[in-house]
C-alpha positions in Angstrom: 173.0 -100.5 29.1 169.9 -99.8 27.0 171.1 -102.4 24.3 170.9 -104.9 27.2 167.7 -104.6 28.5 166.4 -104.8 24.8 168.1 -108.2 23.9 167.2 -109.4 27.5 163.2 -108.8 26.7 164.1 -110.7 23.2 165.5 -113.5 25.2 162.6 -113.7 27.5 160.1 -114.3 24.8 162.4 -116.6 23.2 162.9 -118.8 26.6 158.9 -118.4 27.3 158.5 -119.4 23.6 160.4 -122.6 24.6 158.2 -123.4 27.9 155.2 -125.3 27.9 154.0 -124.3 31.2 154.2 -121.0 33.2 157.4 -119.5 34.5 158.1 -117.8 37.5 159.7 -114.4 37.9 162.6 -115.6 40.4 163.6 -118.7 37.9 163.7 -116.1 34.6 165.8 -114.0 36.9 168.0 -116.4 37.7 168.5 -117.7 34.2 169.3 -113.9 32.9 171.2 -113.1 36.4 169.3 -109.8 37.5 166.7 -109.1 39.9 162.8 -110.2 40.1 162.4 -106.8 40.1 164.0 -106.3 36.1 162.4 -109.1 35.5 158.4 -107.9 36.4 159.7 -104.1 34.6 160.9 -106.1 31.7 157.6 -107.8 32.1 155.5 -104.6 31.6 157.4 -103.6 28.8 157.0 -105.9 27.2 153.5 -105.7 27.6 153.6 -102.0 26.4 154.7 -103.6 22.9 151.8 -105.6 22.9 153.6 -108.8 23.9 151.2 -111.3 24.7 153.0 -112.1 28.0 150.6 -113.2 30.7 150.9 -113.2 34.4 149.1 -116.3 36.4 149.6 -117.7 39.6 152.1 -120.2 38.4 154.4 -117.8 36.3 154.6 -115.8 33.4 153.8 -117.3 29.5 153.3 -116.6 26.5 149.7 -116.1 25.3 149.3 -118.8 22.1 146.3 -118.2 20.6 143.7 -121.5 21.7 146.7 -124.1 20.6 146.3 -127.6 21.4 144.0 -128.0 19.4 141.2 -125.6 21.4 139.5 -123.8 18.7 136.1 -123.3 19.9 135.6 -121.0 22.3 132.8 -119.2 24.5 132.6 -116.2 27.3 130.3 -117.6 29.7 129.0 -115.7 33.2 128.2 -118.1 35.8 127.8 -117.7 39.6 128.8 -120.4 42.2 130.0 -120.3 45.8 134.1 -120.6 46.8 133.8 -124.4 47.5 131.9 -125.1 43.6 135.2 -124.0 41.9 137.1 -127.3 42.1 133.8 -128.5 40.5 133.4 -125.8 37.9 137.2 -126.0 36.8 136.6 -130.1 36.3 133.4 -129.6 34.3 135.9 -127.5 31.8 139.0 -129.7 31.7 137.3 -132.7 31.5 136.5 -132.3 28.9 139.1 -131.9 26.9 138.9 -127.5 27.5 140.4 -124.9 29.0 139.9 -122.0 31.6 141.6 -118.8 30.0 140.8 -116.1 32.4 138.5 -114.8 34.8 136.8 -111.3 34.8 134.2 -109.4 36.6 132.3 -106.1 35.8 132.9 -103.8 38.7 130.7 -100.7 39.2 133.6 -98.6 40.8 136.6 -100.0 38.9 135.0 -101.4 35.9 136.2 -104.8 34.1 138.9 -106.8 36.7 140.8 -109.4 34.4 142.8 -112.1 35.3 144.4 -114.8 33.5 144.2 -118.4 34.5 145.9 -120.7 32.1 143.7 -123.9 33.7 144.7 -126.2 31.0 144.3 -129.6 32.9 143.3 -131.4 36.1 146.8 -130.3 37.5 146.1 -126.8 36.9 142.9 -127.0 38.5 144.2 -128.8 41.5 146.7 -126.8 41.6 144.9 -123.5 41.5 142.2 -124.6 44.0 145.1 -125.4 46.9 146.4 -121.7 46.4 142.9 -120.7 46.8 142.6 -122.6 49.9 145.9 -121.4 51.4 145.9 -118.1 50.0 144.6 -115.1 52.0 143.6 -113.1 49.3 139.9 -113.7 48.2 138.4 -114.6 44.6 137.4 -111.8 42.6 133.5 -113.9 42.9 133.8 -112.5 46.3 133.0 -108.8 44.8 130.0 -110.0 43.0 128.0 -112.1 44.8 129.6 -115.1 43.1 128.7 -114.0 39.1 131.8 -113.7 37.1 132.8 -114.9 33.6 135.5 -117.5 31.8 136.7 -117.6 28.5 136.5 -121.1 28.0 138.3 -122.8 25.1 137.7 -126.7 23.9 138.5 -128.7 20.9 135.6 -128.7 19.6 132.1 -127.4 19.2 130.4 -130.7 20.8 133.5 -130.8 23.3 132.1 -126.8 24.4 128.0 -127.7 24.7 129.1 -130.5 26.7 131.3 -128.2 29.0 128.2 -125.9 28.8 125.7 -128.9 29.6 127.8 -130.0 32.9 128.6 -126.2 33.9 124.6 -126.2 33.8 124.1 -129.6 35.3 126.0 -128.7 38.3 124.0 -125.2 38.7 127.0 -123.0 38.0 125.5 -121.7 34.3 122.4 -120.0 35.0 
């Protein structure tokens, strides 16, 4: 039994190695035929190896290190209002970057971290109608709108002209 959950965790990271885009917990549990539930405790321990296995709201993937070709990054804080995020995520994928994670400095619990994944205009469309459906609030909620991004783009000009628009549209102080 032990044996099994050890060559099921390889097999995860070998199928999320595959995927391109995020998979969800009740499609890798289907595919290995056991619960959602083995699937989010194989999850976390895999994690506890230092797995770079990330959880977004699309799915689970495989952290890779800034590939297609997004080599230039930044940690930026900004502040904007709920509605500016469709606006904020644009200014980043349009040109040609990425939204890696979102994190906020919190006095009682101290850094919240979340992991995003927004690697196009679909992701950002896509994340902004779960935002607009979902109960749950954004984490800018806790902070009077200030949070921070990695951002990630192809190249240095490709990141001060993310920087310049982030700034144009008042969301970089």
């Amino acid at each position: 039994m032990h044996s099994e959950g050890i060559k099921r965790r390889k097999a995860i990271v070998e199928y999320l190695q595959a995927q391109a885009t995020p998979v969800k917990g009740t499609e890798l549990a289907r595919f290995f035929h056991v619960s959602r539930q083995v699937i989010v405790q194989d999850i976390a321990l895999l994690r506890a190896e230092n797995r770079n296995v990330l959880s977004t709201n699309k799915g689970y993937l495989l952290f890779r290190s800034l590939e297609k070709g997004c080599s230039h990054t930044a940690v930026v804080m900004v502040r904007h209002t709920l509605e500016q995020t469709r606006k904020e995520m644009r200014s980043i994928v349009d040109y040609g970057g990425r939204m890696l994670d979102v994190f906020i400095e919190h006095d009682l619990y101290g850094q919240i971290r979340a992991e995003l994944a927004i690697n196009d205009l679909e992701d950002a469309e896509d994340f902004c109608r779960s935002l607009e459906s979902s109960t749950s609030r954004p984490l800018l909620d806790l902070t009077e709108g200030w949070h921070c991004h990695t951002v990630a783009a192809p190249s240095e000009k490709a990141l001060q002209l993310i920087l310049q628009e982030l700034r144009g549209n008042g969301i970089l102080p």
